[in-house]
C-alpha positions as CSV (number, residue, x, y, z in Angstrom):
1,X,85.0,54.5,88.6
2,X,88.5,55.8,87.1
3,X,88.7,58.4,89.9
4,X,88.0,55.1,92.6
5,X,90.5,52.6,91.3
6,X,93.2,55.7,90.5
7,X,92.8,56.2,94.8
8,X,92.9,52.5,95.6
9,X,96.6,52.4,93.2
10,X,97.8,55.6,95.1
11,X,97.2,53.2,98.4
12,X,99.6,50.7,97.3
13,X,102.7,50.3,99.3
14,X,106.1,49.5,97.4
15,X,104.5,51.2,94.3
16,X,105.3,54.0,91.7
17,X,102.7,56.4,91.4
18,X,101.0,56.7,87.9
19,X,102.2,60.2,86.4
20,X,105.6,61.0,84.5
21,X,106.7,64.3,85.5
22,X,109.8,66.1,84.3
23,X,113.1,67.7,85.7
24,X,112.2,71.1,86.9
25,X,114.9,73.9,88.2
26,X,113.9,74.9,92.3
27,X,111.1,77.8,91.8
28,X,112.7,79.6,94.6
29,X,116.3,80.1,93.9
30,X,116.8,78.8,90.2
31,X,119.4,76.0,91.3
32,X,119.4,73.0,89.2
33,X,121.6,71.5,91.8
34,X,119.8,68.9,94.4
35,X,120.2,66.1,97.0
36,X,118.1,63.2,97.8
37,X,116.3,63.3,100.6
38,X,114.1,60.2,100.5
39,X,113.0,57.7,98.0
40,X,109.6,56.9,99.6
41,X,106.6,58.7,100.4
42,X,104.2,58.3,103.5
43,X,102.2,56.1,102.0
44,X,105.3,53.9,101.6
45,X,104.7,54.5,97.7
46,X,108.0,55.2,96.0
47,X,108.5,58.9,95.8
48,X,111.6,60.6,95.0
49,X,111.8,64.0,97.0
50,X,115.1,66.2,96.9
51,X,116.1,69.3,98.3
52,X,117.4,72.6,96.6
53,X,121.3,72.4,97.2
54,X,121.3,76.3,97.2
55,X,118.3,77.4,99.2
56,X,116.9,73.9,101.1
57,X,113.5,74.2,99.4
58,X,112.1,70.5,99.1
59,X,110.8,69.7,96.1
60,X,109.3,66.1,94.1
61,X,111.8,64.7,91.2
62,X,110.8,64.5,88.9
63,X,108.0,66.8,89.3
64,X,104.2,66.4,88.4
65,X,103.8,68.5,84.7
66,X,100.9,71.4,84.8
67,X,98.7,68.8,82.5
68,X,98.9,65.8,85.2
69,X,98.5,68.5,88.5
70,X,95.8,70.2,86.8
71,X,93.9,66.7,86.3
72,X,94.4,65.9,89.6
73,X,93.0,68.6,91.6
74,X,90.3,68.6,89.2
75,X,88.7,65.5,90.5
76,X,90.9,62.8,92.1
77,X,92.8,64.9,94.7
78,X,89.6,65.0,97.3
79,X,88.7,61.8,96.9
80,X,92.5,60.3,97.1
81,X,93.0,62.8,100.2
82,X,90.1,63.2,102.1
83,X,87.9,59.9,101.0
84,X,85.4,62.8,99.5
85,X,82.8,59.9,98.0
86,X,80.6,62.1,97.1
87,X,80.1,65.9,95.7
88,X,79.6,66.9,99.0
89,X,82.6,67.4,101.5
90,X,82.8,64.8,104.4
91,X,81.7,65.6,107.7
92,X,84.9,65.1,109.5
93,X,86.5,67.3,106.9
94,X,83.7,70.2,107.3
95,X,84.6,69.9,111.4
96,X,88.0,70.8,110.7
97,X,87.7,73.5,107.8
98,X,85.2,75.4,110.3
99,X,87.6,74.9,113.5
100,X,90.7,75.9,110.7
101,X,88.4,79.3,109.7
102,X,87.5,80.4,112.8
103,X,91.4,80.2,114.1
104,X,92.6,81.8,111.5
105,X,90.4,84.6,111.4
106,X,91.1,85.5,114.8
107,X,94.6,85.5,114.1
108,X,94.4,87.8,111.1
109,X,92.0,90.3,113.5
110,X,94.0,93.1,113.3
111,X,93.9,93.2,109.5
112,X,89.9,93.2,109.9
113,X,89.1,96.3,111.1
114,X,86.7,98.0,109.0
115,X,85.2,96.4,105.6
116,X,88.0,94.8,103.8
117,X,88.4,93.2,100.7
118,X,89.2,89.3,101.1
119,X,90.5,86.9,98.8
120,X,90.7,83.1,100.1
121,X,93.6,81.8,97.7
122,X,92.5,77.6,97.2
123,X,89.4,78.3,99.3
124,X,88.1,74.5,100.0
125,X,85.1,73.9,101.0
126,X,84.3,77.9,101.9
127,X,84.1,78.4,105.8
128,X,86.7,80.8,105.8
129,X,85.2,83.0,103.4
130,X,81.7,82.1,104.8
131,X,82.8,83.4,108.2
132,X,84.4,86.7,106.9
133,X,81.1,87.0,104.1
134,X,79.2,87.0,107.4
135,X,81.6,89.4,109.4
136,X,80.5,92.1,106.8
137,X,83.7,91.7,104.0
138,X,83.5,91.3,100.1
139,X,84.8,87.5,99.8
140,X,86.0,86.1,97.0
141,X,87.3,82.4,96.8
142,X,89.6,80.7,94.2
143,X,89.4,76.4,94.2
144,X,90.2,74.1,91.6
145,X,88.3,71.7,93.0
146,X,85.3,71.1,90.9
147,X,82.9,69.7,93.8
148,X,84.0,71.8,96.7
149,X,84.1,74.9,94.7
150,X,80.3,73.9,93.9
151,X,79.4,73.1,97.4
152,X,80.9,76.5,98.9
153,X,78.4,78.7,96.3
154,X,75.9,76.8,97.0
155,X,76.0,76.2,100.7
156,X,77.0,79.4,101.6
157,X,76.5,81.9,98.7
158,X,80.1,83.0,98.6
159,X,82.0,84.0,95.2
160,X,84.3,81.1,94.1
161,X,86.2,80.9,90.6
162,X,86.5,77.0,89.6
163,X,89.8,77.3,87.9
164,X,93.8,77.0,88.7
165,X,95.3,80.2,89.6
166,X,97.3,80.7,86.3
167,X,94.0,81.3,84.8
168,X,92.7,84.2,87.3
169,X,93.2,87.7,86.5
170,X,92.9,90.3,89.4
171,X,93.4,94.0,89.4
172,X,96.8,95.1,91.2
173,X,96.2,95.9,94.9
174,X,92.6,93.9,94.7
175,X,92.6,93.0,97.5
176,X,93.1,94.0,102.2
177,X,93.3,90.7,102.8
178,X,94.6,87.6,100.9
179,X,95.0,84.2,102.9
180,X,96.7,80.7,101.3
181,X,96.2,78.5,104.2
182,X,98.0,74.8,103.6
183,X,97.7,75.4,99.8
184,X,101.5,76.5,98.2
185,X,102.9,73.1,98.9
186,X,100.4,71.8,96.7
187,X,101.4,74.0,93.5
188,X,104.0,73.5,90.8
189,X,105.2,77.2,91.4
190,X,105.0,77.8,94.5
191,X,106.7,81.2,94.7
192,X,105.3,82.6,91.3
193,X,101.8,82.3,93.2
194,X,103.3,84.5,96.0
195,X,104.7,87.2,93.4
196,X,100.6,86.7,91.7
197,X,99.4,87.4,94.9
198,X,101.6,90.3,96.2
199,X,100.3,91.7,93.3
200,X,96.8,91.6,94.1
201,X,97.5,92.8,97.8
202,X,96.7,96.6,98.7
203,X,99.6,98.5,99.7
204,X,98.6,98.0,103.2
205,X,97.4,95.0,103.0
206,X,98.8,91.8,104.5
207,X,98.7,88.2,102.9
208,X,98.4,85.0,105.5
209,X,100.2,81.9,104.4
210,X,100.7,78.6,106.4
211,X,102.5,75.3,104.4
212,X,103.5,72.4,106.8
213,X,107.0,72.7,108.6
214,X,109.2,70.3,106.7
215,X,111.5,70.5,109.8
216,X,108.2,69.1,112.0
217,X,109.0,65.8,114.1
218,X,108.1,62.9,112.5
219,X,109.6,59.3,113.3
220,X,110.9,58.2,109.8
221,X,111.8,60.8,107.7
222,X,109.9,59.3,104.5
223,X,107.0,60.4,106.8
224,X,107.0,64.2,105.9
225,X,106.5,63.5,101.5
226,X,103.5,62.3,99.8
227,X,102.2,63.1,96.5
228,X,100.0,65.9,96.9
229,X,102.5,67.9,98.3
230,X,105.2,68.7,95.5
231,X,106.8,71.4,97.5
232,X,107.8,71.7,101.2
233,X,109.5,74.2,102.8
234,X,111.1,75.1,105.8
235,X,111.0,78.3,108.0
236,X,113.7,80.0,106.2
237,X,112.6,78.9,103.0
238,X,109.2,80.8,103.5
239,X,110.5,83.4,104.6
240,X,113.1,83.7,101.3
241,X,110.3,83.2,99.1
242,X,108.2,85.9,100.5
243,X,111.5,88.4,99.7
244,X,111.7,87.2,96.4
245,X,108.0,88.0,96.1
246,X,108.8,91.4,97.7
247,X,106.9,90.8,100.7
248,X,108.4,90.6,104.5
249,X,106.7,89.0,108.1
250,X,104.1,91.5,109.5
251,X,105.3,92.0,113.0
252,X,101.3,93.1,114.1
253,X,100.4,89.3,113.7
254,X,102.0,86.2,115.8
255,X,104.7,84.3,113.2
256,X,106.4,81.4,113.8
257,X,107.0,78.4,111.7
258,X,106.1,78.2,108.7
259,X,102.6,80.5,109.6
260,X,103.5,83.7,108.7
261,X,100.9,86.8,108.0
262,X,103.3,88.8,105.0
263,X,103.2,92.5,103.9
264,X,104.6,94.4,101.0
265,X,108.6,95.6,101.3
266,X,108.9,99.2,101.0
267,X,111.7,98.2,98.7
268,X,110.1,95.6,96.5
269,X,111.2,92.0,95.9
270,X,115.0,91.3,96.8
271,X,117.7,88.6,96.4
272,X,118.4,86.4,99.3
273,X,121.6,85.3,100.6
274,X,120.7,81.8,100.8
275,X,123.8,80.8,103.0
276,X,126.3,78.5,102.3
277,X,124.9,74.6,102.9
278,X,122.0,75.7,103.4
279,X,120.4,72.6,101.2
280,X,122.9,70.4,102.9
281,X,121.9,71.4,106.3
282,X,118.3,70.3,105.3
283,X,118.8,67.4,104.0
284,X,121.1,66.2,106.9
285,X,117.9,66.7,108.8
286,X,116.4,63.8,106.9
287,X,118.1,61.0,108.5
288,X,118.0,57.8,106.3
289,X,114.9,54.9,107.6
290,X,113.9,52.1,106.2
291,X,110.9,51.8,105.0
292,X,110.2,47.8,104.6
293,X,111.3,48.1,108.6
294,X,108.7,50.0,109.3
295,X,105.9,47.9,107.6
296,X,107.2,44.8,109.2
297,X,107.4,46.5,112.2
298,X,103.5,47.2,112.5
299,X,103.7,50.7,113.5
300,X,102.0,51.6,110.9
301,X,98.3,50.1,112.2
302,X,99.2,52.0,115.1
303,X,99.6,55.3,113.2
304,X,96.8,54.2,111.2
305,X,94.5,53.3,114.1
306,X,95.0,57.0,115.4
307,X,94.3,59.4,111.9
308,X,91.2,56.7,111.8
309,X,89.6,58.0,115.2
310,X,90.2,61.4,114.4
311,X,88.7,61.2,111.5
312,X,85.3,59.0,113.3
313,X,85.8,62.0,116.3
314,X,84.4,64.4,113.7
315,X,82.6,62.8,111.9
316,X,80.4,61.8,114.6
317,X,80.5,65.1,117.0
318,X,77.4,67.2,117.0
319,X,76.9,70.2,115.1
């Protein structure tokens, strides 16, 4: 019942969420210097979101502490998100994950030749690793998620540690193949999870990561931010954070965005030059919208309307 009635709050409009955060430095370039970008959040919740004045990563302000995040993703997060009722994922949400693995792994085919080593970095409900498990590779999942960590070793008898990455300890070079798919946008430390994970990756190895494009279209710019994503970044933020992590864009696999398959720098980790305006020039992007304008306006049953029949496509397609 607290899980339910914290997700019905988070629907609100015109309301705070309930957490407290604290001022945080940007976990890409070390600024403390930041600009407003918007005050409200897709849910038309108040939100404050900023961007990094030095290097344009986009960041919540204050942000979320370890304690509230950590709570969050335990239990509330799928249900809040994906309307997850009950331990078992939702169908709609299984049809995507599987469509999501199966793309994936054919875009990371070159890195699968041979029996590789695989670690699925916030694994979900498992299909990714399922589908590599069954390929012939040694899978192993990490998922906070108490529920859909559950339901991915049981379902599919795939290895999946139940904890927050902070907690997992890995040999250096563990690993061929290491994928974070839509999950760095989620953490408090975005970039110290790519310098974790670069040092788990085999020399040769590569490491996928895709985050949503900040710089994607979206009518109102308030339309981009909601609470489970405490970080977003653009193109050239990803790529930044992968040199401080001492990694660089694979030219074998197709990049573009802010999808890009990584691999270790000969030279190790090095120090941007994050450009001068960089952060302005991002958050000039964000044109200001009202938000109140946009509720009276109605679009928002529209918008509504459409994630809605998405979500009863896949729920009701065959298997």
């Amino acid at each position: 019942m607290p899980k339910l009635l914290a997700t019905i709050q988070n629907q609100i409009p015109l309301t705070r969420y309930a957490y407290r955060g604290e001022a945080t430095d940007c976990n890409l370039c070390g600024s403390q210097h930041k600009l407003t970008v918007s005050q409200t959040d897709r849910r038309l919740k108040t939100l404050k979101t900023v961007a990094c004045e030095q290097c344009g990563l986009i960041r919540t302000d204050p942000m979320p502490t370890d304690a509230e995040l950590d709570a969050y993703y335990a239990g509330e997060y799928r249900l809040d998100y994906q309307f997850a009722f009950s331990k078992k994922p939702p169908r709609f949400h299984l049809k995507r994950s599987q469509r999501d693995a199966e793309a994936r792994f054919a875009m990371l085919e070159p890195a699968f030749s041979g029996t590789k080593r695989v670690l699925d970095f916030g694994s979900g409900s498992g299909e990714f690793l399922a589908l590599a498990a069954k390929a012939g590779h040694k899978v192993q999942g990490i998922e906070p998620g108490e529920s859909f960590a559950a339901f991915s070793r049981v379902e599919y008898g795939v290895s999946v540690q139940n904890t927050v990455w902070q907690q997992v300890e890995f040999q250096p070079g563990s690993f061929d193949v290491i994928t974070a798919n839509h999950v760095l946008e989620h953490l408090r430390e975005p970039v110290s999870a790519m310098k974790r994970m670069a040092e788990w990756l085999a020399e040769d190895g590569v490491l996928f990561v895709s985050v949503p494009n900040a710089l994607g279209k979206r009518r109102h710019s308030f339309q981009h931010f909601h609470f489970a994503h405490v970080y977003n970044f653009t193109p050239q933020a990803l790529i930044w954070a992968g040199l401080v992590a001492g990694l660089e864009p694979d030219p074998r696999f197709m990049n573009g965005g802010t999808t890009i398959t990584f691999r270790k720098r000969k030279e190790g980790a090095a120090i941007p030059h994050w450009g001068e305006g960089q952060g302005r020039w991002v958050a000039a992007h964000f044109e200001p919208s009202s938000p109140l304008r946009f509720l009276l306006s109605g679009r928002w049953i529209v918008d509504a309307f459409r994630r809605f029949r998405k979500v009863a496509g896949d729920s009701l397609a065959r298997a």
